[in-house]
N, C-alpha and C positions, 0 to 999 in steps of 0.2 A: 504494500500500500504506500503512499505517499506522503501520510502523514499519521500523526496518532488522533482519534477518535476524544471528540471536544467531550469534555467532563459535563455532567447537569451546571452546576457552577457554571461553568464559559454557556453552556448554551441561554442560562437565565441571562446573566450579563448581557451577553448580544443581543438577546429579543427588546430587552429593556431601552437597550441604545438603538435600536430601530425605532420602538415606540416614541422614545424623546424628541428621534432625527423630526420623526412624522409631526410630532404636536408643535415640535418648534417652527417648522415649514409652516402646521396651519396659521400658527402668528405670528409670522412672516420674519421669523428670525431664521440664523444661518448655525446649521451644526455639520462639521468634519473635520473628521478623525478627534472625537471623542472630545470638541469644544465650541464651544460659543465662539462665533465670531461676529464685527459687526465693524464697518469700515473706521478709521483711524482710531480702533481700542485695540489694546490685546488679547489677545484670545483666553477665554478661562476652560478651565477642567469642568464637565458635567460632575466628575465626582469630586462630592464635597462643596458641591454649589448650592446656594440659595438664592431662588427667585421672591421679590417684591412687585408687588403691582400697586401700581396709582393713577386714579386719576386725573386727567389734566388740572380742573380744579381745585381738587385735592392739593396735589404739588404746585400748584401756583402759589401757593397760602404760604406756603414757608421755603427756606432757601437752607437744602438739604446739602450736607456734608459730602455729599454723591456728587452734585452740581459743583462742589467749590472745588473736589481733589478732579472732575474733568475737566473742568474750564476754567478754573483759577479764579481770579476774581472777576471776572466778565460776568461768574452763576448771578449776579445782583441784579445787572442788566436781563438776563434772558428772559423772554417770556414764554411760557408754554403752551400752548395751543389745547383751547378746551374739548377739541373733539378728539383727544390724540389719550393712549395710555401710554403711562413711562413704567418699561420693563425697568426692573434694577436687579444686575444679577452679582451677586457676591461669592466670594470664594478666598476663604485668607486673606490674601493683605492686595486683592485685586478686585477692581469693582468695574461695572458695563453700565449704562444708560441706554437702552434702547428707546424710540419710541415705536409706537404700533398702533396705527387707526384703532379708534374706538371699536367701532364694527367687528373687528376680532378680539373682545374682552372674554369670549365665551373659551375659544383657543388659547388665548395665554393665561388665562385661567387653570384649564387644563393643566396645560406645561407645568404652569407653578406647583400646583397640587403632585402631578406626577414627581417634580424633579424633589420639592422640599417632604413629599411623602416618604420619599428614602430616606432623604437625610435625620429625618427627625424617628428615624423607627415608625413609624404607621405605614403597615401595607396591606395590600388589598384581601378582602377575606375570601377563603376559598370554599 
């Protein structure tokens, strides 16, 4: 044969990292090879990530610690757009600001629940 025969382990792991790929595409973010990415951030690890959601209004109200380590002091200037949700995905001492039309809160919803359901010990019952 060619190779050794994936263990349950690698095959749960892989289906997982399909499913993430999938929920992330629906909210219109970008994952490969096993990270978030999103133009001029760097990339983070799905594991060991946490995703945050907010709404535009929400986040318009205060001038979050997210905003000031991506854009320095300009976050006082920005304003954010009411129809828009701000992904915020964290991972140790590395942080993403995404945003993503409103219209797909139901999607990045998802994501979050799926990616912060690991993290936090709660998975799905069988």
């Amino acid at each position: 044969m060619f190779g050794s025969k994936k263990t349950d382990e690698e095959k749960a792991a892989a289906k997982r990292q399909r499913q993430i790929t999938a929920a992330a595409a629906a909210a219109g973010l970008t994952v490969m090879g096993g990270k978030f990415r999103a133009p001029n951030q760097d990339p983070i690890a799905i594991d060991g990530a946490r995703i945050t959601i907010e709404r535009g209004e929400e986040a318009g109200k205060r001038v979050t610690a997210t905003r000031v380590l991506l854009t320095g002091l300009f976050a006082l200037a920005l304003k954010k757009d009411m129809n828009q949700l701000f992904i915020t995905i964290e991972n140790s001492n590395q942080v993403m600001m995404c945003p993503v039309p409103a219209k797909k809160e139901g999607a990045a919803r998802i994501l979050a629940t799926m990616v912060n359901g690991e993290a936090t010990g709660v998975t799905k019952g069988e």
